[in-house]
C-alpha positions in Angstrom: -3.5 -19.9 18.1 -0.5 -20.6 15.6 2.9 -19.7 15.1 3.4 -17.4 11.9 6.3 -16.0 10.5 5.6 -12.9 8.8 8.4 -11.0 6.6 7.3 -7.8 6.9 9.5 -4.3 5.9 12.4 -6.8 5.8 11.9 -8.0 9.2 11.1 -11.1 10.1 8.4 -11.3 13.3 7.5 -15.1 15.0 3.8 -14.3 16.0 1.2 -16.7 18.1 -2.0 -15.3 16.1 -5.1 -17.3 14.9 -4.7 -18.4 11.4 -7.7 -16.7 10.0 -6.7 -13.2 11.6 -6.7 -10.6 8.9 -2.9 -9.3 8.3 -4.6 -6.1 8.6 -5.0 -6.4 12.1 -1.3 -8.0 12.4 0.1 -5.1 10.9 -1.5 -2.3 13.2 -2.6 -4.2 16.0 0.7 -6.7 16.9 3.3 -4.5 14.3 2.4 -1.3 15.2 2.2 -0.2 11.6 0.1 2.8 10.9 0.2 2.8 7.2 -2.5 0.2 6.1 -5.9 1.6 7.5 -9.1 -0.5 8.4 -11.9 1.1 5.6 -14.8 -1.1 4.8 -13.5 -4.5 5.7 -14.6 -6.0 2.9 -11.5 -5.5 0.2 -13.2 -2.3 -2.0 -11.7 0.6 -0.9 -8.5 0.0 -0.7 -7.0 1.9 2.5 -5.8 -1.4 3.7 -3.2 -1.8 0.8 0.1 -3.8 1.0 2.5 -5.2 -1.1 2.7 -8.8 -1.1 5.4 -10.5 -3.8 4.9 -6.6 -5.8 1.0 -7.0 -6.0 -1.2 -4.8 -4.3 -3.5 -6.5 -1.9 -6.3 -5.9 0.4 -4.8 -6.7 3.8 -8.4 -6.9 6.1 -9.5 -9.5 3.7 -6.1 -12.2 3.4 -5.7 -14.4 6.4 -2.5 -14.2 7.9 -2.2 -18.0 7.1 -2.2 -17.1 3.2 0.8 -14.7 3.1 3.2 -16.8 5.7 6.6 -16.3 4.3 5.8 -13.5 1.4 7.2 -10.2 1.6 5.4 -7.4 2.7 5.8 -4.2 2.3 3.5 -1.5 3.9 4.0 2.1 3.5 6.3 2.5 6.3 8.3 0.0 4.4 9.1 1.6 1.0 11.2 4.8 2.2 14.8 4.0 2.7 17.6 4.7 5.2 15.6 8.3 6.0 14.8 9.0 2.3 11.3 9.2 1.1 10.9 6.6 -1.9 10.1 8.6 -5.5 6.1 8.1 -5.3 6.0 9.3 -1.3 7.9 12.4 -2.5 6.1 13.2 -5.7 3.0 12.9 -3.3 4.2 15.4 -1.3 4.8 18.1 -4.4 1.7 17.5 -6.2 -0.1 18.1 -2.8 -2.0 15.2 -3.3 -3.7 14.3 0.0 -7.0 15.9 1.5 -7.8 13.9 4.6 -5.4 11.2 4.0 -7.5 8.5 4.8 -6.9 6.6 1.3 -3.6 7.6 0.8 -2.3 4.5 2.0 -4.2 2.7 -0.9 -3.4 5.0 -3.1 0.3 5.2 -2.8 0.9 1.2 -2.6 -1.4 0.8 -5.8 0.6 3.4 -7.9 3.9 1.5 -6.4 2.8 -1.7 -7.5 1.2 -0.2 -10.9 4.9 1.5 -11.9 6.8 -1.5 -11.2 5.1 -3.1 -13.9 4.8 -0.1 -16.0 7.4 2.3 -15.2 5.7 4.9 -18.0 1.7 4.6 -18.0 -0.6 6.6 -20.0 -2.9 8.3 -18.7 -5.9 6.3 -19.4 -3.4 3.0 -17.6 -3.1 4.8 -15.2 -6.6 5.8 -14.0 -7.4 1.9 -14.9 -4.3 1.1 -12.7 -5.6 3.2 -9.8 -9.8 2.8 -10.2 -10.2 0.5 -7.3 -8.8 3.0 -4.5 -11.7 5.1 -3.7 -11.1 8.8 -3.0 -13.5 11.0 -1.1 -12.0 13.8 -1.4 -11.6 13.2 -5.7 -8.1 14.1 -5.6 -7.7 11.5 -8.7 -6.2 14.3 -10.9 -3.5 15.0 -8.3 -2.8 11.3 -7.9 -2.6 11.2 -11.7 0.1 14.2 -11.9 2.1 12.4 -8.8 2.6 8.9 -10.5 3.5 10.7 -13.9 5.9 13.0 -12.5 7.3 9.4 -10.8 7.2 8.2 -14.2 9.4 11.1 -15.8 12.0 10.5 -13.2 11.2 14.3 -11.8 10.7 13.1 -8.4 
């Protein structure tokens, strides 16, 4: 066991963890964060997406030694003071989620992918978004969310 300092939602948290323990795990296990969700394990679907330095990144596969000091941001992180941020809202009125399961992955990718372009097309968009799967195929509602983000209507 190690001490790591993890920035996380703004906070700063001292943790005794093993080096090699996936943030994943840190997040929901030590943080009690609910927003990043275990999928496959291995990176690929995306459900376990967090922000690290405005990148999205597969939390079950980084080692909590690799992201000492970055800021994180999970989805519990991104609404402010009570208000849902612009990509959580425009979620909400294009009615995108089914089960919900990916929606974590979904809605950090899109964060990430409009704070490098704040007005995609819609062909950077689903190139932006391809490595969140979707059982449910609600791609086209994810598409209308992140361009109604995009036109500043959320």
């Amino acid at each position: 066991m190690s001490n790591i300092t993890l920035k996380v939602n703004g906070k700063t948290h001292a943790l005794d963890v093993d080096p090699s323990t996936p943030l994943l795990y840190i997040l929901r296990n030590d943080l009690g964060l609910q927003g990043p969700r275990y999928g496959c394990g291995l990176g690929q679907c995306g459900a376990c997406t967090v922000l690290i330095k405005g990148e999205a990144v597969r939390s079950c596969v980084r080692p909590a030694s690799a992201v000492q000091g970055a800021e994180i941001t999970t989805l519990e992180g991104l609404a402010q003071d009570g208000v849902l941020h612009p990509i959580q809202q425009a979620w909400i009125d294009e009615q995108v989620p089914q089960c919900g399961f990916c929606q974590n992955g979904q809605i950090m990718t899109a964060k990430a992918l409009l704070d490098k372009n704040p007005n995609p097309t819609d062909a950077q968009i689903r190139e932006g978004m391809a490595r969140v799967l979707c059982r449910c195929m609600t791609y086209y509602r994810v598409q209308s969310a992140i361009k109604r983000v995009a036109k500043g209507v959320a």
